[in-house]
C-alpha positions in Angstrom: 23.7 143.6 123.1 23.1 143.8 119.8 21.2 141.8 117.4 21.1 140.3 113.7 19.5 137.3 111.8 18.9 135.9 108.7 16.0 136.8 106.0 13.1 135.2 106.9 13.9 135.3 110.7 13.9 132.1 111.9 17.9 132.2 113.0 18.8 134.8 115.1 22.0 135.6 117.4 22.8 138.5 119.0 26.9 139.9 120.1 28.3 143.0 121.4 30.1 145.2 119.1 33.2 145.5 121.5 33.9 141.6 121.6 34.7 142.0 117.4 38.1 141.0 117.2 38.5 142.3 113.3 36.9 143.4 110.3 37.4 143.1 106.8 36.7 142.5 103.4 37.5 139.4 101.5 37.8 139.5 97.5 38.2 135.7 97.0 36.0 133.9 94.6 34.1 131.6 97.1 33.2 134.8 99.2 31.7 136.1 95.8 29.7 133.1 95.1 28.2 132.4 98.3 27.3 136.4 98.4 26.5 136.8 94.6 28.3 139.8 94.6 32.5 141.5 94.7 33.5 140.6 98.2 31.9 139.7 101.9 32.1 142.0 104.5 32.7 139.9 107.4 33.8 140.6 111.7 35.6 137.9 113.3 34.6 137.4 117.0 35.1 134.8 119.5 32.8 132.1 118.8 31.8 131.9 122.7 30.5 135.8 122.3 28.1 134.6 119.7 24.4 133.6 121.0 22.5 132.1 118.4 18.8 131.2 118.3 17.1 128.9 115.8 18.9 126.2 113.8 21.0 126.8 110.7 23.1 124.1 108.8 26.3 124.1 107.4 28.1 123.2 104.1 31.8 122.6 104.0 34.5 123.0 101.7 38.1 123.4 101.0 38.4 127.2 100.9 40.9 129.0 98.4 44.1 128.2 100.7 42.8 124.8 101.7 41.8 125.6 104.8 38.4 123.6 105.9 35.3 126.5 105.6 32.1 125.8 107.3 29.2 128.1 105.7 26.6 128.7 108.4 22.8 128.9 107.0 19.4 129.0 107.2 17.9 126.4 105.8 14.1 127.8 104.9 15.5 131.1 103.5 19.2 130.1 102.7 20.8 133.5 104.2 24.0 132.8 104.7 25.6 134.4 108.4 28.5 132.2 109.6 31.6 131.0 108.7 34.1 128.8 110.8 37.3 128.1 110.0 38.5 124.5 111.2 41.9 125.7 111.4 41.1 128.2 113.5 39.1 127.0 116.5 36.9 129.3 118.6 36.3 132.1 116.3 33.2 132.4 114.0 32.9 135.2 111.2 29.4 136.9 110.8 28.3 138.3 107.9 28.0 142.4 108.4 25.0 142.4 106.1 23.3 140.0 108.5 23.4 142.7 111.2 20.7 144.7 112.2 22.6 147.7 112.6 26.0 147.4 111.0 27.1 151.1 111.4 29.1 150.6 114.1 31.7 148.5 111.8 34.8 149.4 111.0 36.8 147.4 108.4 40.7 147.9 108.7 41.9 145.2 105.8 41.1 144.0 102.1 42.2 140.2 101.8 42.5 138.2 98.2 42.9 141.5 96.5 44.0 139.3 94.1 41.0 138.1 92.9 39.0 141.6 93.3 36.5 141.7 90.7 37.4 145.2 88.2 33.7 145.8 88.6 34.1 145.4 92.6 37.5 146.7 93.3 39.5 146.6 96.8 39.1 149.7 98.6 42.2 151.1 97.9 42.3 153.5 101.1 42.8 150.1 103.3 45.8 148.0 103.3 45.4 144.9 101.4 46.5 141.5 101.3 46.7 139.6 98.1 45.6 136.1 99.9 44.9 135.4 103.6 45.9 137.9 105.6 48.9 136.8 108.3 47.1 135.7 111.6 45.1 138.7 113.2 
């Protein structure tokens, strides 16, 4: 098992690398807003392989395709970890930066290069999508 959390430590959860269904990078504008920075680096799993600890709350939104986003946080340091995605039921995307060790990740896509910052480009040595990807 491995382990991650937010800032101040009061959520925790822990996974195993090998239940990660995907990795990748997304370049839309809400991912830069709610990281303050050109894109979130974020692993899909199942959301059954996820053990979280502690209490975080959630803010919802229409994301960029319309799709209904729930932003996972904690509320006393407001590190943001988890996203679900209504339309897509039992998965939850962690944050990679919220890992403890991340080294193990390996992203294989670039999604909304459309909206890439010039100052943040897409890595151009993945493939890229320039919205959502197709279903993984």
């Amino acid at each position: 098992m491995a382990d991650g959390g937010c800032l101040c430590g009061d959520v925790t959860y822990r996974y195993e690398a090998s239940d990660a269904a995907a990795a990748l990078h997304c370049h839309c504008r809400d991912c830069q807003r709610v990281t303050g920075s050109g894109k979130a680096t974020i692993i899909m799993f199942p959301e059954s392989a996820i053990e979280i600890t502690g209490s975080f709350k959630q803010y919802g939104c229409l994301g960029s395709d319309g799709s209904h986003v729930n932003r996972g946080f904690c509320p006393r340091c407001g590190s943001q970890m988890f996203t679900h995605i209504d339309e897509m039921p039992g998965l939850m995307f962690i944050k990679a930066g919220t890992m403890d060790d991340s080294s193990w990740v390996n992203v294989s896509l670039n999604c909304w290069v459309s909206t890439a910052s010039p100052w943040s480009p897409a890595d151009s040595d993945l493939p890229g999508a320039p919205r959502n990807p197709a279903p993984l």
